[in-house]
Residue frames relative to the residue before (quaternion, step in Angstrom):
aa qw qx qy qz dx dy dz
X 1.0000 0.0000 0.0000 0.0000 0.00 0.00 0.00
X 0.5291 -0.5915 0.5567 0.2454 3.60 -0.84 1.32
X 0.5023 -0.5758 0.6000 0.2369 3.85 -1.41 0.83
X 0.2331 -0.5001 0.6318 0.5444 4.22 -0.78 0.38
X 0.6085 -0.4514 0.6341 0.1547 2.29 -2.19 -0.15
X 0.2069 -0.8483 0.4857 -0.0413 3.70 -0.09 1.77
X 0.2169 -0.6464 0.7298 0.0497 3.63 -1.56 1.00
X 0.1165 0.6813 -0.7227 -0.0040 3.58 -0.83 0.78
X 0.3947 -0.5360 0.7399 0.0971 3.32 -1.68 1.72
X 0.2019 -0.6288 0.7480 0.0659 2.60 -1.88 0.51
X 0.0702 0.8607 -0.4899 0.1198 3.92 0.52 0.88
X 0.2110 0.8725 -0.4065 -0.1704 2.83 -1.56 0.96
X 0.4252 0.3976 -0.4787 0.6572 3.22 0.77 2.03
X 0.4501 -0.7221 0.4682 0.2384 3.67 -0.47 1.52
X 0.6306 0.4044 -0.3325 0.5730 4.06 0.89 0.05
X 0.5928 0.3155 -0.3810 0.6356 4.18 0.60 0.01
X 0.3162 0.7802 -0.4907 0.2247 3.42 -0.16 1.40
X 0.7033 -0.3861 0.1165 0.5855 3.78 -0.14 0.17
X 0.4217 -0.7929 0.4354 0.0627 3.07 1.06 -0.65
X 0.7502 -0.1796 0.1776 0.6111 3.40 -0.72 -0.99
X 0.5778 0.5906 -0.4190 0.3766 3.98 0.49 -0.84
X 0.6897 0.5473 -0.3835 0.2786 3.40 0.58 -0.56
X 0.6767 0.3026 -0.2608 0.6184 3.74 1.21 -0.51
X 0.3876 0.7533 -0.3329 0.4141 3.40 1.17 0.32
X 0.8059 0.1889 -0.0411 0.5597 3.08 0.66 -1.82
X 0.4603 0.6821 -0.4636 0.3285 3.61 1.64 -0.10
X 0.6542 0.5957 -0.1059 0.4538 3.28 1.32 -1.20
X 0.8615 0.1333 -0.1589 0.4635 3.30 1.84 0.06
X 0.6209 -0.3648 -0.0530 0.6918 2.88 1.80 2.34
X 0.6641 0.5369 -0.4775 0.2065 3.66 -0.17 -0.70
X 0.3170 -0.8840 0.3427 -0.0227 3.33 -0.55 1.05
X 0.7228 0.3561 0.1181 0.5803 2.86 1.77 -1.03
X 0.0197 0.8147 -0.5763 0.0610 3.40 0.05 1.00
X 0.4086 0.7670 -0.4870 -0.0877 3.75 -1.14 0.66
X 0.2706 -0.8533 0.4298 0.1181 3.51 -0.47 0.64
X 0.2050 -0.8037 0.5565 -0.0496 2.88 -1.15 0.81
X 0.3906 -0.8397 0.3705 0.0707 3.31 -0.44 1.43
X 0.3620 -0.7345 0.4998 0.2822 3.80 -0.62 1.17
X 0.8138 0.2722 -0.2602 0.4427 3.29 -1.67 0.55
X 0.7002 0.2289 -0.3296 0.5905 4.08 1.31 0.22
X 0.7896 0.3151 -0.2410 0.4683 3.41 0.52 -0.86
X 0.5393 -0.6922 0.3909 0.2780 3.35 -1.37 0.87
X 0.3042 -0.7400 0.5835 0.1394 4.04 -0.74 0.95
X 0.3933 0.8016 -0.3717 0.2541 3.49 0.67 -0.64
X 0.8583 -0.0972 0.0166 0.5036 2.93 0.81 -1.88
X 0.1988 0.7021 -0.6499 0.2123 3.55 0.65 0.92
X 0.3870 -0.6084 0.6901 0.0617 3.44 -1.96 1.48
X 0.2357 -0.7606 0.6027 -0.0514 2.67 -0.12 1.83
X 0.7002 0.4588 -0.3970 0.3763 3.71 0.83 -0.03
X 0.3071 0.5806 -0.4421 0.6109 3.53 2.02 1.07
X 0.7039 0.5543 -0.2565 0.3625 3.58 0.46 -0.53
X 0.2316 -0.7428 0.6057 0.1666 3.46 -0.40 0.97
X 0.8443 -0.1125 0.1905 0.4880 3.63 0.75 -0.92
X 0.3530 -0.8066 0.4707 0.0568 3.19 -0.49 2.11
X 0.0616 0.7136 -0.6978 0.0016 4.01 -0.80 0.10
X 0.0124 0.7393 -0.6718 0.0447 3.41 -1.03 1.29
X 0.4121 -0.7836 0.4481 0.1239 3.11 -0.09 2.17
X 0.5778 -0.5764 0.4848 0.3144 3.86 -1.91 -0.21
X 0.1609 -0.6936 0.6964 -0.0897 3.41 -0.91 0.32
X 0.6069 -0.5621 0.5029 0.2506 3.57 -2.02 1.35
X 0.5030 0.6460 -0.4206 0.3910 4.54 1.03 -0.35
X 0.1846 -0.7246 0.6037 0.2764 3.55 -0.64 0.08
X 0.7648 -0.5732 0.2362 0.1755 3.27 -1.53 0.90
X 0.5419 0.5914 -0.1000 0.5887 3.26 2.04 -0.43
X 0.8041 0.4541 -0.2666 0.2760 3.56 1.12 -0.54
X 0.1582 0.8880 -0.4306 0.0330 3.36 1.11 1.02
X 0.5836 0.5813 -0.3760 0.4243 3.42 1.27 -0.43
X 0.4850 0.6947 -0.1959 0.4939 3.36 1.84 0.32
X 0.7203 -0.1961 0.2082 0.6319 2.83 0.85 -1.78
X 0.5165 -0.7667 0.3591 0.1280 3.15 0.17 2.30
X 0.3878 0.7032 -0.4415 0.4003 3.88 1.66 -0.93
X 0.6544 0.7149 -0.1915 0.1550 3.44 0.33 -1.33
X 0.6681 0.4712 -0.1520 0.5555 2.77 1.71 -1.52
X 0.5080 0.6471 -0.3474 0.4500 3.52 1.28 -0.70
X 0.7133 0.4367 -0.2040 0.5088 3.59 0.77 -1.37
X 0.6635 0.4971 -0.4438 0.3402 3.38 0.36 -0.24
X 0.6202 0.6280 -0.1811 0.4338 2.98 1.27 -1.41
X 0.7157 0.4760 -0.2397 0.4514 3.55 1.16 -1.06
X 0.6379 0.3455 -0.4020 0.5587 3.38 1.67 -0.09
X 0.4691 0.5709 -0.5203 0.4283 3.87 0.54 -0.31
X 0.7166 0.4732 -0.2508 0.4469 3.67 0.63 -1.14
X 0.5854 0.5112 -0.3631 0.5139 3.85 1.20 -0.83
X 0.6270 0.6350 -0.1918 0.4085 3.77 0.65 -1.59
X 0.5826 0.4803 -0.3104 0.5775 3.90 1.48 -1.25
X 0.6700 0.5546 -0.3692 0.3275 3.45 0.57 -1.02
X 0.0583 0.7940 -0.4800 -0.3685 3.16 1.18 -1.64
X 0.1700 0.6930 -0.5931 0.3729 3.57 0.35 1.66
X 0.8350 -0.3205 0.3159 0.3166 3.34 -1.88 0.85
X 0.3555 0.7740 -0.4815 0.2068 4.22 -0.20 0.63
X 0.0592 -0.8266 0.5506 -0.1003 3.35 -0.08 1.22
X 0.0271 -0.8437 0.5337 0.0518 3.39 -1.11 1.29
X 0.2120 -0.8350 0.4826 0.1580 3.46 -0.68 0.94
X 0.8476 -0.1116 -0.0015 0.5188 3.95 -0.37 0.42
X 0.6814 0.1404 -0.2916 0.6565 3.68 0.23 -0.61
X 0.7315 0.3734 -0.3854 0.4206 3.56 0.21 -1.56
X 0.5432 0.5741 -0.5526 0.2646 3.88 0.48 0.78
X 0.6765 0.6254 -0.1777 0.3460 2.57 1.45 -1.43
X 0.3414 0.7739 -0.2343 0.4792 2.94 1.92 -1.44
X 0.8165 0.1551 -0.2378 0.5027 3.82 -0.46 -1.28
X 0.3477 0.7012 -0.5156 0.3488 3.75 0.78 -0.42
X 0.7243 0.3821 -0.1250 0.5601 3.45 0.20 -2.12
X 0.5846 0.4595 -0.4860 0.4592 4.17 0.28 -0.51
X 0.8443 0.0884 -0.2037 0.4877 3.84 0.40 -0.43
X 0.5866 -0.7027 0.2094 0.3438 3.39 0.98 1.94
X 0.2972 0.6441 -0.6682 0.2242 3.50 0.42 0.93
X 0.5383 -0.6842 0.4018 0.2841 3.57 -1.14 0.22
X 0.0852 0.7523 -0.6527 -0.0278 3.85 -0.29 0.17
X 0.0129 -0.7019 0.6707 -0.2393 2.96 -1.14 1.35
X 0.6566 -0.6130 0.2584 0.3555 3.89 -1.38 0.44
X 0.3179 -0.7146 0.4263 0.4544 3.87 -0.37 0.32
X 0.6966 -0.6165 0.2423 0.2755 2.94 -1.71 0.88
X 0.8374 0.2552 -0.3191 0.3631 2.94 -1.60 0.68
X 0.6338 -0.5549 0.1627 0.5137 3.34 1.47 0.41
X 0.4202 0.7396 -0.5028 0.1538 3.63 1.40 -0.93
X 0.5787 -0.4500 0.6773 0.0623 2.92 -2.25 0.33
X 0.0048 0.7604 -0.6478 -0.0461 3.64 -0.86 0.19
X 0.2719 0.7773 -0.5398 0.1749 3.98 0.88 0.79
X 0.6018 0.5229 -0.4051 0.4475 4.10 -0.83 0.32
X 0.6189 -0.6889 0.3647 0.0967 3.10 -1.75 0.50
X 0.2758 0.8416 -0.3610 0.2921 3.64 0.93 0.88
X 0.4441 -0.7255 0.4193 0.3171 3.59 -0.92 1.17
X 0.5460 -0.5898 0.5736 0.1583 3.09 -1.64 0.32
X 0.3523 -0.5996 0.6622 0.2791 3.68 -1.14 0.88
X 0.2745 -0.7324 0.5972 0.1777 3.57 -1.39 0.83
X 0.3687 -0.6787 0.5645 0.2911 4.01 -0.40 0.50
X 0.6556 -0.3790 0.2928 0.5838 3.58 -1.61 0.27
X 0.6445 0.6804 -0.2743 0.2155 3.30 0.52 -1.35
X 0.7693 0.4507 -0.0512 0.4499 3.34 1.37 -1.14
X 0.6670 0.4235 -0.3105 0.5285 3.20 1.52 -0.42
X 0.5540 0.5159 -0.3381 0.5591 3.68 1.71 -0.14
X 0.8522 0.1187 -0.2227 0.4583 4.17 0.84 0.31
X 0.8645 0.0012 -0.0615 0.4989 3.76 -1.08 -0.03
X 0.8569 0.2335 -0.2025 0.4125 3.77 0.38 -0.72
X 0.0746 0.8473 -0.4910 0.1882 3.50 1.24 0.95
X 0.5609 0.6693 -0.1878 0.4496 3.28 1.44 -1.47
X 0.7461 0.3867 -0.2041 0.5022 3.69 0.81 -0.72
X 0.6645 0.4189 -0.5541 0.2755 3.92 0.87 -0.29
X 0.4670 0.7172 -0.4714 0.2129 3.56 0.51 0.25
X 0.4057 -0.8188 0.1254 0.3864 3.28 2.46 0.58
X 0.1071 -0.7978 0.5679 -0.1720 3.38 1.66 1.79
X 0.1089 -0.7586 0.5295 0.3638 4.11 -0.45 0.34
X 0.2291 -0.7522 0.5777 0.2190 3.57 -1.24 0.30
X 0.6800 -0.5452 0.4180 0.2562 3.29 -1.31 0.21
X 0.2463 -0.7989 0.5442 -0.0709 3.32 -0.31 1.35
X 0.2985 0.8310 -0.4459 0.1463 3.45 -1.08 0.96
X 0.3051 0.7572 -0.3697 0.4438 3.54 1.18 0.91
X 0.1293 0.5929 -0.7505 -0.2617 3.43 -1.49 -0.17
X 0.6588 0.3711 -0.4960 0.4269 3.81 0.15 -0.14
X 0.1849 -0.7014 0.6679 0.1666 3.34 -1.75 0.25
X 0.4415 -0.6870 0.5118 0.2669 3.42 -1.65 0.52
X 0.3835 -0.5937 0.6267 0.3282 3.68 -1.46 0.12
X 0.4127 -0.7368 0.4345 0.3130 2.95 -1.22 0.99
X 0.4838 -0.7262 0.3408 0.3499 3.87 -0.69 0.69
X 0.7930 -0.2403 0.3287 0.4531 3.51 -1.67 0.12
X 0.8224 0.2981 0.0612 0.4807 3.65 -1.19 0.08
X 0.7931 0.3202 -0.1937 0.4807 3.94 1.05 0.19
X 0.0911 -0.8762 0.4190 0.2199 3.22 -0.83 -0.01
X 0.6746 -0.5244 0.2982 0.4254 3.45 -1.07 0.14
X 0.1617 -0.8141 0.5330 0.1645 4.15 -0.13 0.77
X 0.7646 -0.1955 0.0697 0.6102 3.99 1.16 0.05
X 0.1464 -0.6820 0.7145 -0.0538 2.98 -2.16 0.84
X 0.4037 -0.7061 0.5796 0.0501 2.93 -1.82 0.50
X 0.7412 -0.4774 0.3150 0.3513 3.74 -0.73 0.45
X 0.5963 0.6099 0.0000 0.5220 3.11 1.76 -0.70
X 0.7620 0.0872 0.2027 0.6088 3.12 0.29 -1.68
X 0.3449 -0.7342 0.5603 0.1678 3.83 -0.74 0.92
X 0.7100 0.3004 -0.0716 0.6328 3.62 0.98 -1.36
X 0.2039 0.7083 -0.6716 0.0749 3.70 -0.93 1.27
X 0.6770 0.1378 -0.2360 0.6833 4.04 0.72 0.40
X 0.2301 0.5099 -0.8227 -0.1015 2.91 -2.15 -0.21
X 0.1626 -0.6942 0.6922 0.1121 3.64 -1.66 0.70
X 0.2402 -0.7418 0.6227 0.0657 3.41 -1.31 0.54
X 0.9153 0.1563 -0.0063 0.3712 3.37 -0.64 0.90
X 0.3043 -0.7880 0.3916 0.3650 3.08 1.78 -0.63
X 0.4830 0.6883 -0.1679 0.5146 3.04 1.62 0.49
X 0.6751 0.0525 0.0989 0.7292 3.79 1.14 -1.12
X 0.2724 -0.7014 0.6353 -0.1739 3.38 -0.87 1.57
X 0.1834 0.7580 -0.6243 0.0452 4.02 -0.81 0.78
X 0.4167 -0.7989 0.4287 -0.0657 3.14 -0.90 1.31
X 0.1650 -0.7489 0.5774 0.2801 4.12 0.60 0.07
X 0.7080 0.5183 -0.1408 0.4586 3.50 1.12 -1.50
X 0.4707 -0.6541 0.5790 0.1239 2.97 -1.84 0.47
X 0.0988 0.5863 -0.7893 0.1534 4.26 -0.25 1.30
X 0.8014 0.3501 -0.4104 0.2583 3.71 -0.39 0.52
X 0.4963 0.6862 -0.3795 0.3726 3.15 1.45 0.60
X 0.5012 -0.7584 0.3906 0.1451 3.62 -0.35 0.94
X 0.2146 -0.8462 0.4258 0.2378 3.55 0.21 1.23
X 0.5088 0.6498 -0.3595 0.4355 3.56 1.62 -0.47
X 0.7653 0.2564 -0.1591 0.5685 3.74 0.99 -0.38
X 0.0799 0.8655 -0.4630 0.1737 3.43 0.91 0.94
X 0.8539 0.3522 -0.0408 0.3809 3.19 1.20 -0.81
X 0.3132 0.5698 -0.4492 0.6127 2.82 1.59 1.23
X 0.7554 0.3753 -0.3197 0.4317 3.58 1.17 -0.17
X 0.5542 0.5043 -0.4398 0.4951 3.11 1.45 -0.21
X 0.6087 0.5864 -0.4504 0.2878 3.70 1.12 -1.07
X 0.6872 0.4543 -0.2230 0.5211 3.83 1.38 -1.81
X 0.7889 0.3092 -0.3812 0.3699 3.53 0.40 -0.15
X 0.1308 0.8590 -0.4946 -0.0162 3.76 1.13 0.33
X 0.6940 0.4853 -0.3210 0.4239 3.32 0.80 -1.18
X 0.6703 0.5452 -0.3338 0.3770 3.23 0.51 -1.29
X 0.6642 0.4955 -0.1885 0.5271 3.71 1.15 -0.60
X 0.8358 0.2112 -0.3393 0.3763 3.30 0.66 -0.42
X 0.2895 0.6751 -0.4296 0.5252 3.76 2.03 0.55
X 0.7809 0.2438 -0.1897 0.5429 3.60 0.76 -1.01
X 0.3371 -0.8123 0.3911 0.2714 3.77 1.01 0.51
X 0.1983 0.8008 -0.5060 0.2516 3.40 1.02 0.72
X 0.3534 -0.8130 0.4470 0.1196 3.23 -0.51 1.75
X 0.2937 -0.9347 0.1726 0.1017 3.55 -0.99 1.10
X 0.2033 0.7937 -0.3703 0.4377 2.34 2.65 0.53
X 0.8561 0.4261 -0.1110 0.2706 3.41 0.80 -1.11
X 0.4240 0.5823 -0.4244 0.5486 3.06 1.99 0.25
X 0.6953 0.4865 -0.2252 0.4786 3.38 0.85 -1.07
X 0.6663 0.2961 -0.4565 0.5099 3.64 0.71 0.13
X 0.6866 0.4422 -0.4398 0.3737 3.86 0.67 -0.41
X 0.5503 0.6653 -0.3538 0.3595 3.26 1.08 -0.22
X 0.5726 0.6313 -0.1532 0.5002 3.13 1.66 -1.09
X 0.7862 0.4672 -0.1437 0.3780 3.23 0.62 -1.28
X 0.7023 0.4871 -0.0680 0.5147 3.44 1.59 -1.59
X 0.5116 0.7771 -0.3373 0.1434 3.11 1.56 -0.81
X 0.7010 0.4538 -0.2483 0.4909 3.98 1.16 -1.40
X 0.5551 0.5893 -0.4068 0.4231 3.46 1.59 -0.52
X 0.7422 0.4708 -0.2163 0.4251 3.47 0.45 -0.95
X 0.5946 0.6129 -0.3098 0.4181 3.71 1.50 0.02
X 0.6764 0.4936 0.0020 0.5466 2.69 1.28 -1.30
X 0.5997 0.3820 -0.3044 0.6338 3.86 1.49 -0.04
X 0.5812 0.5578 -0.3709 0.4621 3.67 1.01 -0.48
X 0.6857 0.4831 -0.2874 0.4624 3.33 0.72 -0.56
X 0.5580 0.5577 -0.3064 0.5326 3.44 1.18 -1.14
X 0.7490 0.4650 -0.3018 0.3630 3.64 0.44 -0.55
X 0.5079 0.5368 -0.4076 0.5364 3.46 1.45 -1.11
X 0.7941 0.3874 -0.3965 0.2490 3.47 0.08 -1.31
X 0.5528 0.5835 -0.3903 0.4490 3.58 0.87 -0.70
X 0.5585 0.5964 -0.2901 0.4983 4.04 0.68 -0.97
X 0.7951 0.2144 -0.2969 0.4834 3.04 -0.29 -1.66
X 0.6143 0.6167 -0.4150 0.2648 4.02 0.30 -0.71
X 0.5259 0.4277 -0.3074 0.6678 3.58 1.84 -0.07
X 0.4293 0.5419 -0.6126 0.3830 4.11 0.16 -0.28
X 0.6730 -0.3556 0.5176 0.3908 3.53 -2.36 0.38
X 0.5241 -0.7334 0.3963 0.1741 3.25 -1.35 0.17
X 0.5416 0.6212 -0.2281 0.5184 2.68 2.42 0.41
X 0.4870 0.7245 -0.0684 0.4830 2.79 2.42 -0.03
X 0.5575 0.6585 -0.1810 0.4721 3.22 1.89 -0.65
């Protein structure tokens, strides 16, 4: 009997969770879903060679503060160790930034303090309209939520930006995929992010009528492109990966 096929999250804030990916990737064999929570649960020793596909979700910390939160160093390692493997590993805002720093790129705050919070499409580079996020240059908006940003590592390149933020993806290998952005947030639970991220929203005075109406509006658009992206992605994974 064949093993299911398993997604382990790495998550840290019980509402920034897979989100949409989960009926996403359910709909395309994954069977198994488990997560594991930074800074409580132990990284050290997860068998990553159980793991069909790793996702190391976002979170309000910034990628740089490990002398903070010691977790950090764990996660890096657990992607440095995924990345050696060169298996399925998708980062999404921190857990972008996260592999960023695993292959010593810097990540560091954007300038002048800004914010990048709200729903707004993304310019795709050559690079990006030739792999996984082709599906989005037709200027689908996506969900934005960061102030720090990542360099883009050695050996990679930038696959799209924003007015804001120069560096929002890089992929490696066609294998490991990082995101700055958010396609796996759930517009149906929008407000669990406005509830956990109040401060952070109301420091950047970011008005919440208007998340809650783009969310509304963008919401079937951004389902339906999420998927369009897994499939393109996973259709580049190893073939031992399927």
């Amino acid at each position: 009997m064949s093993k299911p096929k398993t997604v382990l999250a790495v998550r840290h804030l019980a509402f920034e969770d897979l989100g949409l990916l989960s009926p996403v990737l359910a709909e395309r064999g994954f069977e198994r879903f488990l997560t594991l929570d930074a800074g409580v649960d132990d990284l050290r020793e997860v068998d990553l060679d159980a793991v069909d596909l790793l996702v190391v979700l976002g979170g309000p910390i910034g990628a740089y503060d490990d002398a903070l939160y010691p977790c950090l160093n764990d996660e890096i390692a657990l992607i440095r160790r995924r990345l050696a493997a060169r298996r399925p590993l998708l980062g999404i805002c921190l857990g972008a930034q996260l592999m960023a720093r695993a292959l010593g790129a810097e990540v560091r705050p954007m300038a002048h303090g800004r914010k990048e919070i709200g729903f707004a499409p993304l310019t795709l580079t050559d690079a990006g309209r030739d792999g996984a996020l082709a599906p989005l240059a037709g200027g689908q908006p996506v969900l934005h939520w960061h102030g720090d940003q990542f360099g883009i590592p050695d050996g990679t390149a930038s696959l799209a930006t924003t007015p804001l933020c120069p560096n929002q993806a890089f992929a490696i290998g066609g294998f490991a995929l990082a995101l700055q952005f958010h396609l796996e947030s759930d517009p149906v639970r929008l407000e669990q992010w406005l509830i956990g991220h109040a401060g952070e929203l109301a420091q950047a005075r970011v008005p919440l009528d208007e998340l809650r109406r783009d969310a509304a509006t963008h919401g079937a658009g951004l389902r339906a492109a999420l998927g369009e992206v897994v499939d393109r992605w996973m259709s580049g994974w190893p073939q031992s990966t399927e």
